[in-house]
MIZAVO-972365 format. One record per residue (C-alpha): chain; x, y, z. Coordinates in steps of 0.5 Angstrom, whole numbers, plus 500, padded with zeros to 3 digits. Example, Ala and Ser with C-alpha at 12.3 -4.5 7.8 and 13.67 -1.06 7.14 Angstrom:
+-----+-----+-----+-----+
| mol |  px |  py |  pz |
+-----+-----+-----+-----+
|   A | 525 | 491 | 516 |
|   A | 527 | 498 | 514 |
+-----+-----+-----+-----+
***
This chain:
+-----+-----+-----+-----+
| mol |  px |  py |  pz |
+-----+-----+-----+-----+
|   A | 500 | 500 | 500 |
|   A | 505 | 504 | 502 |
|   A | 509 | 503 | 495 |
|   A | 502 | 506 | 492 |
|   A | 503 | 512 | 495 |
|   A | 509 | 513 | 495 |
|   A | 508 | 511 | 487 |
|   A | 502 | 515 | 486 |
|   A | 505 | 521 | 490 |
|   A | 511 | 521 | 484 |
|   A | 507 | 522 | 479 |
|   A | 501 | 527 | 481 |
|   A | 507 | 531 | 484 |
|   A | 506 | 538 | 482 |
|   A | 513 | 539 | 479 |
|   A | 510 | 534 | 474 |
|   A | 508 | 539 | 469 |
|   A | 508 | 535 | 463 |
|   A | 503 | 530 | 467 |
|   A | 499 | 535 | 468 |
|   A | 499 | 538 | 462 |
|   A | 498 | 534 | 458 |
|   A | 491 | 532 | 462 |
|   A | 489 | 539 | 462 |
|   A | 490 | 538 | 454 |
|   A | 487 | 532 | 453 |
|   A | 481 | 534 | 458 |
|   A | 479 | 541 | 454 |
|   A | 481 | 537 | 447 |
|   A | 476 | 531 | 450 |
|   A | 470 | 536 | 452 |
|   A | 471 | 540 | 446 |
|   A | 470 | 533 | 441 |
|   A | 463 | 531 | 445 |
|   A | 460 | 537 | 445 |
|   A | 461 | 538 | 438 |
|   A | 460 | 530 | 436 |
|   A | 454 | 528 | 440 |
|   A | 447 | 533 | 440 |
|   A | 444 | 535 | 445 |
|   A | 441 | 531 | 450 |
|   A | 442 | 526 | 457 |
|   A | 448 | 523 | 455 |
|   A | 452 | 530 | 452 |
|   A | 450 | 533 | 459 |
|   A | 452 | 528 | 463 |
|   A | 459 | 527 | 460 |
|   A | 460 | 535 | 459 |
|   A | 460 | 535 | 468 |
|   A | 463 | 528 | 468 |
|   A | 470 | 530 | 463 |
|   A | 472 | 537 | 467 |
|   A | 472 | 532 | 473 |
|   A | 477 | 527 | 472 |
|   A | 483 | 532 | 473 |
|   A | 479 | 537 | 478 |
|   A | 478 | 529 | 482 |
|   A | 486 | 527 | 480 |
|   A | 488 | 534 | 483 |
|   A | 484 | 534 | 489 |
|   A | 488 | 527 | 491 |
|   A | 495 | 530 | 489 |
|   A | 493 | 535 | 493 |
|   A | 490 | 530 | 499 |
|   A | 498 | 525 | 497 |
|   A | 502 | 532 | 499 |
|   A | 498 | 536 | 503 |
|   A | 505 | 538 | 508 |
|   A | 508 | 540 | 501 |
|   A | 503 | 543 | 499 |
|   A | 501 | 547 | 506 |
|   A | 508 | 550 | 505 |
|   A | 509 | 552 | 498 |
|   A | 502 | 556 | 498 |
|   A | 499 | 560 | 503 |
|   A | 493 | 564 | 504 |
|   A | 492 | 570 | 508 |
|   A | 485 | 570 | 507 |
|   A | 482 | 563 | 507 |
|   A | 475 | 564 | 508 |
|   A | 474 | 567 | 501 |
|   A | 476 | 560 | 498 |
|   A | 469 | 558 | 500 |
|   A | 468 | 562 | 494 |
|   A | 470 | 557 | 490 |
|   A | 463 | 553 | 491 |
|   A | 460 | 559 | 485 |
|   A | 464 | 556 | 479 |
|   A | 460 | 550 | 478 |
|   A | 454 | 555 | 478 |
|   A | 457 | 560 | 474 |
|   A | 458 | 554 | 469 |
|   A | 451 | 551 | 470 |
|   A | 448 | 559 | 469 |
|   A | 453 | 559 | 463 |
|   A | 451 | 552 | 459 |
|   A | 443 | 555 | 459 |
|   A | 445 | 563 | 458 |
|   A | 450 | 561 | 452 |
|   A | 446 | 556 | 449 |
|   A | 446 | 560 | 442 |
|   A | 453 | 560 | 442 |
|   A | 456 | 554 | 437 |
|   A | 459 | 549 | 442 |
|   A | 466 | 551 | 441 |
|   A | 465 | 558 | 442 |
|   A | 460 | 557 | 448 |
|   A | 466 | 552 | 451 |
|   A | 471 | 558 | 451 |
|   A | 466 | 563 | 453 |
|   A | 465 | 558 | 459 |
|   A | 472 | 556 | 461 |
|   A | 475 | 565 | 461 |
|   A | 468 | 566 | 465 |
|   A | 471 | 560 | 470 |
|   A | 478 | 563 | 470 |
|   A | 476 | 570 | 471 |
|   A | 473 | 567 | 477 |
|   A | 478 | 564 | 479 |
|   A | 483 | 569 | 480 |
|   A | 478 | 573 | 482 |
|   A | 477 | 568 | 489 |
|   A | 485 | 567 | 488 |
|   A | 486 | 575 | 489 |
|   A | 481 | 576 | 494 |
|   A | 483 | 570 | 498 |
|   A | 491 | 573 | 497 |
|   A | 494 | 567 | 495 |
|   A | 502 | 567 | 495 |
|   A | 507 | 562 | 494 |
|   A | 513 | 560 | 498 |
|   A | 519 | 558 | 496 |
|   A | 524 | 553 | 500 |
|   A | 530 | 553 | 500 |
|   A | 537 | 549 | 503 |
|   A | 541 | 554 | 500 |
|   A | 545 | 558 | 505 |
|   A | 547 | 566 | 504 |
|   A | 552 | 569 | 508 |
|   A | 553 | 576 | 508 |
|   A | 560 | 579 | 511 |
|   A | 561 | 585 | 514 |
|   A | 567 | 589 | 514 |
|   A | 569 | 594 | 518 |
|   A | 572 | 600 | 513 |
|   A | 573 | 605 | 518 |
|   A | 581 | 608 | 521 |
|   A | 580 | 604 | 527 |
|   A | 582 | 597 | 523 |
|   A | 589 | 599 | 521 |
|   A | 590 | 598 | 514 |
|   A | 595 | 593 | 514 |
|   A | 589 | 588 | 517 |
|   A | 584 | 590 | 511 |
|   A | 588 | 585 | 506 |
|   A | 587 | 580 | 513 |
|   A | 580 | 581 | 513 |
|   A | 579 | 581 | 505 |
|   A | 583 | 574 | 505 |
|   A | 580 | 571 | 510 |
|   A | 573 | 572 | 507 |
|   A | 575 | 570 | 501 |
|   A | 578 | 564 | 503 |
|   A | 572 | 561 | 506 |
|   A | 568 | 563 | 499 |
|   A | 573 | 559 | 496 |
|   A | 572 | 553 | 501 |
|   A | 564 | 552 | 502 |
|   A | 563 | 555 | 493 |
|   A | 562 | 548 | 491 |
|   A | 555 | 547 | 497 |
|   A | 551 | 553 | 492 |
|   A | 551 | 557 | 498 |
|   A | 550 | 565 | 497 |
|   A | 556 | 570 | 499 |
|   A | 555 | 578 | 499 |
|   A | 559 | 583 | 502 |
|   A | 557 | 590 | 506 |
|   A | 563 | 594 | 507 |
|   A | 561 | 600 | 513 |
|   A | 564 | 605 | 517 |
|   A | 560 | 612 | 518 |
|   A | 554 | 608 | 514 |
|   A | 553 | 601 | 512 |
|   A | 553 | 599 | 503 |
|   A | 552 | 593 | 500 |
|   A | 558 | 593 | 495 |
|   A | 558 | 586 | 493 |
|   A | 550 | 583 | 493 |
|   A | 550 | 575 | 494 |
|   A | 552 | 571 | 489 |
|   A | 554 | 564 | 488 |
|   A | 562 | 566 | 487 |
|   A | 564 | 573 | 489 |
|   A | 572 | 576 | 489 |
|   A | 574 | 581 | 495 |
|   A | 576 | 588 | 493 |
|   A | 577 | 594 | 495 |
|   A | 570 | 598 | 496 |
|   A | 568 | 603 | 490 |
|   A | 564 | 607 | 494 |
|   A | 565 | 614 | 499 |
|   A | 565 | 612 | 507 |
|   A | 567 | 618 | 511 |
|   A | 571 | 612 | 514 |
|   A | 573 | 617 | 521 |
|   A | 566 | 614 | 524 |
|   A | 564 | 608 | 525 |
+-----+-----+-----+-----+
***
């Protein structure tokens, strides 16, 4: 059983993009050809609900298979607007009676950017955000740049940070530099590698 997740956790991952992709693509071709294919009636009605089901229930699962992965990578500071998501299905049941007129393809179109617009809307409000994670160290050094290192110890310091850049680099950790004395500056922003040198900008270097 556990294999079965852990299998099924792989595939319906959502850093999959092809996967699901191609199942967005192949649920839009399949409800486009059924309703253009098939006349109205019973059996078009049914499968028109049923086709935008499969991914929207294959979702739901990925989502249930990663939830701790998921909690982390988007966060909602209003949630309750979610709740606003109950009215796309509506919006397409009104949309199916009130675009009647339209040829099929035009009336899915008209359908689907509806239900987008909706979408996002619910999204906005709810004030969606996504969360990146990341193992990756950033290491900011600050010098001191002022007269009350001796000058003789700047190279020292200089060296120094240079040595550990150069030793922990191949970890793709960050390193930046910021030089102050009076006031602080970024002269180095953090970057995978990075060469010490002298400061480029002006420092009243009698104050620190």
């Amino acid at each position: 059983m556990s294999e079965l997740v852990t299998t099924l956790r792989h595939w319906l991952s959502f850093s999959n993009l092809t996967l699901w992709s191609v199942l967005a693509a192949a649920s839009l071709v399949a409800w486009l050809a059924l309703r253009v294919l098939l006349d109205d009636g019973r059996p078009r009605r049914a499968l028109s609900a049923a086709i935008p089901l499969v991914p929207a229930l294959l979702l739901v699962m990925a989502i249930a298979l990663d939830w701790g992965r998921f909690q982390r990578s988007f966060t909602f500071n209003r949630p309750a607007f979610l709740g606003l998501v109950a009215l796309v299905p509506l919006v397409v049941a009104f949309s199916l009676r009130s675009l009647s007129g339209l040829g099929a393809v035009r009336q899915t179109l008209a359908i689907l950017l509806r239900s987008a617009i909706l979408l996002l809307v619910i999204l906005a409000l709810a004030e969606l955000q996504f969360v990146r994670t990341t193992d990756r160290l950033t290491v900011l050094f600050a010098i001191d740049y002022s007269r009350s290192v001796p000058q003789d110890r700047e190279a020292w310091v200089r060296g120094y940070a240079d040595t550990l850049v150069q030793k922990y680099r191949p970890s793709g950790d960050l390193a930046g530099v910021i030089y102050f004395a009076k006031t602080p500056r970024i002269e180095v922003p953090p970057l995978p590698y990075i060469e010490l040198r002298e400061p480029e900008g002006e420092y009243d270097r009698y104050h620190t």
